[in-house]
C-alpha positions in Angstrom: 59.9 19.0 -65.0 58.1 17.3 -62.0 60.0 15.2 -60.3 58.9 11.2 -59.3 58.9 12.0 -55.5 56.3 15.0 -56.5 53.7 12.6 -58.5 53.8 9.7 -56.3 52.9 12.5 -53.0 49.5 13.3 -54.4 47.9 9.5 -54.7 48.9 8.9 -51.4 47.5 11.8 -49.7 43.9 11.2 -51.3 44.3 7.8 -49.8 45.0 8.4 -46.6 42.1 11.2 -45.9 39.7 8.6 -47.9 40.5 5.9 -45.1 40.5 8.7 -42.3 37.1 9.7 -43.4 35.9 6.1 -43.6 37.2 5.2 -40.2 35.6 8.1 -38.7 32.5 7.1 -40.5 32.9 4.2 -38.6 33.7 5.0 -35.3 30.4 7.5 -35.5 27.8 4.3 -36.5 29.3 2.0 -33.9 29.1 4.8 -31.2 25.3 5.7 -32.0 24.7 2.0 -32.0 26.1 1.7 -28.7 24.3 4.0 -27.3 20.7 4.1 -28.3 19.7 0.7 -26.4 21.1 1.5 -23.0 18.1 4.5 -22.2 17.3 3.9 -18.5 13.3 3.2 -17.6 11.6 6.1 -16.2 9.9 3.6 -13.8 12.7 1.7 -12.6 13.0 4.4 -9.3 9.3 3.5 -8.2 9.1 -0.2 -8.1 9.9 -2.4 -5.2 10.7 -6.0 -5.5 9.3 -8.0 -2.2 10.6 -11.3 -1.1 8.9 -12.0 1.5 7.3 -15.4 2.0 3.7 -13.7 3.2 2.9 -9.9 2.7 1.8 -8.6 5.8 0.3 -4.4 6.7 3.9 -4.5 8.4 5.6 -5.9 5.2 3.8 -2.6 3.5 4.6 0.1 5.8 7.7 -0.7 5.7 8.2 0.3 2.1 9.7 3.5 1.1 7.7 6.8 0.6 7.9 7.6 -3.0 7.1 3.8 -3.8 4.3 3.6 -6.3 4.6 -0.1 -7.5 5.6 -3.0 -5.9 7.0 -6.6 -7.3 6.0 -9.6 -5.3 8.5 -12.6 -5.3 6.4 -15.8 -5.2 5.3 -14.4 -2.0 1.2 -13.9 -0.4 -0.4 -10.5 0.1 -2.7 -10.8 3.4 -5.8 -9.0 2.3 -5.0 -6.8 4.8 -1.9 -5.7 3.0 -3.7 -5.2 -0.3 -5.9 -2.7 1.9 -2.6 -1.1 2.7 -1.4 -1.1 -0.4 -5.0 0.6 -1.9 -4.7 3.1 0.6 -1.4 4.1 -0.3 -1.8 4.2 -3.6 0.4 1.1 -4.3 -0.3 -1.5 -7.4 1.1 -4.9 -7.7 3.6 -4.8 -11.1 1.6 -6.1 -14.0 -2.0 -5.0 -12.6 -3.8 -2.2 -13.4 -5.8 -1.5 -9.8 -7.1 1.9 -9.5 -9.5 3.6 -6.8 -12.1 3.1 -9.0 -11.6 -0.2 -9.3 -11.1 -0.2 -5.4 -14.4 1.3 -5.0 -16.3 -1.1 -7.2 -14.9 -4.2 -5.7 -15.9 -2.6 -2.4 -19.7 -2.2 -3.7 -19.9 -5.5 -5.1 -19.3 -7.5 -1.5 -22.2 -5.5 0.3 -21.8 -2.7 2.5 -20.8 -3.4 6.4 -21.9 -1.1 9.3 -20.0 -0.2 12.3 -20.9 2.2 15.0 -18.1 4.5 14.7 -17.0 7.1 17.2 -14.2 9.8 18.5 -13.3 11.7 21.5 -12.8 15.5 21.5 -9.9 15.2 20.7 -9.4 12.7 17.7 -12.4 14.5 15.9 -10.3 16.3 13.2 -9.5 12.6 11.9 -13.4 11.7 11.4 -14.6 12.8 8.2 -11.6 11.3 6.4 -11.5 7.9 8.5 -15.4 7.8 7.5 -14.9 8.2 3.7 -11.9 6.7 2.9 -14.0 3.6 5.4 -17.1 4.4 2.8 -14.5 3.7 -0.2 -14.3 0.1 1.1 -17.5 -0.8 1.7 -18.0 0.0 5.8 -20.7 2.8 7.0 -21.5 4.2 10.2 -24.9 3.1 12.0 -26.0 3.7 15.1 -27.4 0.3 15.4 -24.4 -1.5 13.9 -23.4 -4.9 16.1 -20.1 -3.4 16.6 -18.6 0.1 17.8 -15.3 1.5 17.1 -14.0 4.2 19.1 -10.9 6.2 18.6 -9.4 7.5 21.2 -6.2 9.2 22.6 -7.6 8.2 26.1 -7.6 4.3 25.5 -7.5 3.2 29.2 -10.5 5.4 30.4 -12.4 5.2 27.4 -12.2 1.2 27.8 -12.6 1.0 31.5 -16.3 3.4 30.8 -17.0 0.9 28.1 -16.7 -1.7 30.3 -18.7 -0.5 33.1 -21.4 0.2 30.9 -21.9 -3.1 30.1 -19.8 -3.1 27.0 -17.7 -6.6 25.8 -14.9 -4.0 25.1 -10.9 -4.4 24.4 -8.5 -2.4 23.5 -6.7 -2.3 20.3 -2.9 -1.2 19.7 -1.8 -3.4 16.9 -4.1 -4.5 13.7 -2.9 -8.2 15.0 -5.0 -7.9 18.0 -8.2 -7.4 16.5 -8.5 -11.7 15.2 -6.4 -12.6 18.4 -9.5 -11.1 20.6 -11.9 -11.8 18.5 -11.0 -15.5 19.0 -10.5 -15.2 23.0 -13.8 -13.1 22.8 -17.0 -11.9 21.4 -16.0 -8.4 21.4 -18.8 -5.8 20.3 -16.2 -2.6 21.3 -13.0 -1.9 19.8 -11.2 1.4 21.6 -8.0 2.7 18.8 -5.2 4.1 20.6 -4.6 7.0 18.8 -1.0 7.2 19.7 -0.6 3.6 17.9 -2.2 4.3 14.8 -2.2 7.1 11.9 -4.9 7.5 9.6 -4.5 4.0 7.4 -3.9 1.8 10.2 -7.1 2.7 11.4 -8.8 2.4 8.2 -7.0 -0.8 8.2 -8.1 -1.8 11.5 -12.0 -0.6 11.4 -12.4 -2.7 7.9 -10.8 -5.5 9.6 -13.4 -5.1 12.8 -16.8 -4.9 10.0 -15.9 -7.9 8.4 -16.0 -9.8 11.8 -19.0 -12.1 12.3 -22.3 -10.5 13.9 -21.9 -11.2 17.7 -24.3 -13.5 19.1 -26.0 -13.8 22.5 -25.2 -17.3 23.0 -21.5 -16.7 22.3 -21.8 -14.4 24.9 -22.9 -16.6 27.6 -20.4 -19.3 26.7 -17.4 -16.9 27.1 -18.5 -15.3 30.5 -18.6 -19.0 32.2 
């Protein structure tokens, strides 16, 4: 005979793995719920958020190597910077700029000429300061209004300019280059090599073609 204690023992086991198996159940659909939403964003690592109030070239530098996209917060990018930023191979979060792009906005606003030159010693540097120049628009010509000259003799070279009859300064910050150009109508630009690498003088050349023509007149007023 089967006792009471015996029948009642079977029901409750097949309840109690039932409601196991149901919480486990469960537990596994609120733990793959949990879960899926919180995958990080492969892009997160290569954006930078800016707060400046006005973008500079110095704002830009100063970003991190690596940095492939920047966020601006309700601040202005000099057109300077955007230069910086092209060269770099930065874009502005929610644009699509690419070097094509670059290039055609380049060709639409005309070419500019500069009489660009090198000493002995910074000719390695010319081919690539020439092209990534011809990316933006600027091409050498011997009879251009303006010459640039980079140089890792910057006091000599400016001091020949000068005695030749050149208008000439020197350069050793992008910042100088509308400063002079205000005091005076400059038509030489000597780049201290040891104060510029390759974009700042990209930078710095685009930033000389886009100057106004220099004119006789102006000349004569400034040397009174």
């Amino acid at each position: 005979m089967t006792s009471p204690a015996t029948n009642s023992a079977t029901p409750n086991n097949v309840d109690i793995t039932s409601i196991v198996e149901q919480v486990l159940r469960r537990l596994r659909d609120q733990t793959d719920t949990s879960v899926s939403p919180s995958k990080p964003t492969p892009n997160d690592e290569t954006v930078h958020v800016l707060n400046d109030k006005v973008i500079s070239v110095d704002v830009i530098q100063g970003i991190p190597a690596g940095v492939t996209q920047v966020q601006v917060s309700g601040g202005i990018v000099t057109p300077a910077a955007r230069d910086e930023m092209r060269a770099r191979g930065i874009t502005l979060a929610g644009s699509k700029s690419t070097p094509a792009a670059a290039t055609k906005t380049a060709s639409n606003s005309g070419k500019r000429f500069i009489q660009l030159h090198t000493d002995t010693s910074s000719k390695s540097i010319r081919d690539a300061l020439a092209r990534q120049l011809s990316l933006r628009g600027v091409d050498h010509c011997p009879r251009a209004h303006r010459s640039v000259i980079v140089t890792n003799r910057p006091a000599a070279t400016l001091f020949d300019r000068i005695q030749l009859g050149s208008r000439a300064v020197l350069i050793t910050r992008l910042e100088d280059i509308p400063r002079f150009a205000s005091e005076m109508d400059a038509d030489t630009f000597v780049l201290d090599m040891q104060r510029f690498n390759l974009v700042a003088l990209v930078n710095a050349a685009n930033t000389i073609a886009q100057l106004p023509k220099p004119t006789a007149s102006t000349s004569l007023e400034t040397s009174r």
